[in-house]
C-alpha positions in Angstrom: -3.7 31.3 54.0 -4.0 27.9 52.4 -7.8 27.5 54.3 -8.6 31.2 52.7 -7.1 29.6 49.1 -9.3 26.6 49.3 -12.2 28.9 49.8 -12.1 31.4 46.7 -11.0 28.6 44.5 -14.3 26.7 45.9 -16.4 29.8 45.5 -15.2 30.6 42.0 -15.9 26.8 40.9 -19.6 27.3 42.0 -19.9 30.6 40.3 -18.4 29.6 36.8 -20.6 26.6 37.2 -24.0 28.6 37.4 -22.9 30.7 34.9 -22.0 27.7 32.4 -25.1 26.1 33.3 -27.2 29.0 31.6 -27.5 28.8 27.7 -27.7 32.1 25.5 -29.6 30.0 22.8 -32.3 30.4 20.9 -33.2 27.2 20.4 -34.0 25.1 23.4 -32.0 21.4 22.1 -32.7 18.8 25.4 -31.0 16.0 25.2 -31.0 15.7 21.4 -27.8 14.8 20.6 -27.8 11.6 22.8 -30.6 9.9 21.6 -29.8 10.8 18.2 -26.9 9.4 19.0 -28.0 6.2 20.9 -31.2 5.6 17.7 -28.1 6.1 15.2 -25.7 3.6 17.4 -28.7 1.0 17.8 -31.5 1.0 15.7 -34.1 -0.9 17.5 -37.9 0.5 18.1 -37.1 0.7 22.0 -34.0 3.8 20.7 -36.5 5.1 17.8 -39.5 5.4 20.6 -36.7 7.2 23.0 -36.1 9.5 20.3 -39.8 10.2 19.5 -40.0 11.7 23.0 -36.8 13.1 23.1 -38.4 15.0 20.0 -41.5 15.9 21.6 -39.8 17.2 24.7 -38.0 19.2 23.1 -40.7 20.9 21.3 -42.8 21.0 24.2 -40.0 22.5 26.4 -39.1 25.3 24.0 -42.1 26.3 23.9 -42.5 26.4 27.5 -39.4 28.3 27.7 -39.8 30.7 24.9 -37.1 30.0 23.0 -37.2 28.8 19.1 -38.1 25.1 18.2 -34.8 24.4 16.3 -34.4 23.9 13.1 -35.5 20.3 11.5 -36.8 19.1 14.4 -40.4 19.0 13.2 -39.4 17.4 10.2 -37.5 14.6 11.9 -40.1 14.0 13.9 -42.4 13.8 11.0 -39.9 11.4 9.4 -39.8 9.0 12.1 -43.7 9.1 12.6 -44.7 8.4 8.7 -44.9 5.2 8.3 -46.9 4.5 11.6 -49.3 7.8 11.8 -49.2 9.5 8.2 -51.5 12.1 9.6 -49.3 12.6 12.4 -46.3 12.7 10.1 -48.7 15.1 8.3 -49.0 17.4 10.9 -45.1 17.9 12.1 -44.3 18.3 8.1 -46.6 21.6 8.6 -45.3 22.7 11.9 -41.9 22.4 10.3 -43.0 25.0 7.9 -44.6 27.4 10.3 -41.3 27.2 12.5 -38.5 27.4 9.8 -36.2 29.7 10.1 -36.6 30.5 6.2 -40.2 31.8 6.7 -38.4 34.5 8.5 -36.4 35.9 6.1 -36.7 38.4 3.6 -35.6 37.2 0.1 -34.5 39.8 -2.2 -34.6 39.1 -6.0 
């Protein structure tokens, strides 16, 4: 009986994993919050450069996985590229705008 226990309790364990492992999101977020995190902890240009790809990954990876670029990420990454690439910045300052949630909603005056 105890052997049979073990077993269901194992099985269950592996099937609320899978099913926490799946995100009903729209946004597709990587691993933002750590190396906002880390760049916020320790500014150096070694965390801001980790960021920067953290950023891009995650743009890259929502699209590849259909789900929404989330909000400010564009911007952020726009932010952190200005005072190296001002075209660059540029560029995700636009993208920000395409991709805002606000350009998707209908304002009534």
């Amino acid at each position: 009986m105890r052997k049979h226990n073990t077993i269901l309790t194992a099985i269950a364990l592996i099937v609320l994993s899978g099913c926490a492992a799946h995100s009903n999101s729209i946004y597709y977020w990587g691993n933002y919050s750590q190396t906002a995190y880390e760049y916020q902890k320790s500014p150096s240009e070694s965390s801001r450069q980790a960021h920067v790809q953290s950023l891009t990954a995650i743009v890259e990876n929502a699209v590849a996985q259909h789900k929404k670029i989330p909000p400010g990420i564009c911007a952020e990454l726009g932010m952190l590229q200005a005072q190296n690439s001002p075209e660059l910045a540029l560029q995700y300052f636009n993208e920000e705008k395409i991709y805002s949630p606000s350009q998707h909603r209908l304002w009534i005056s």
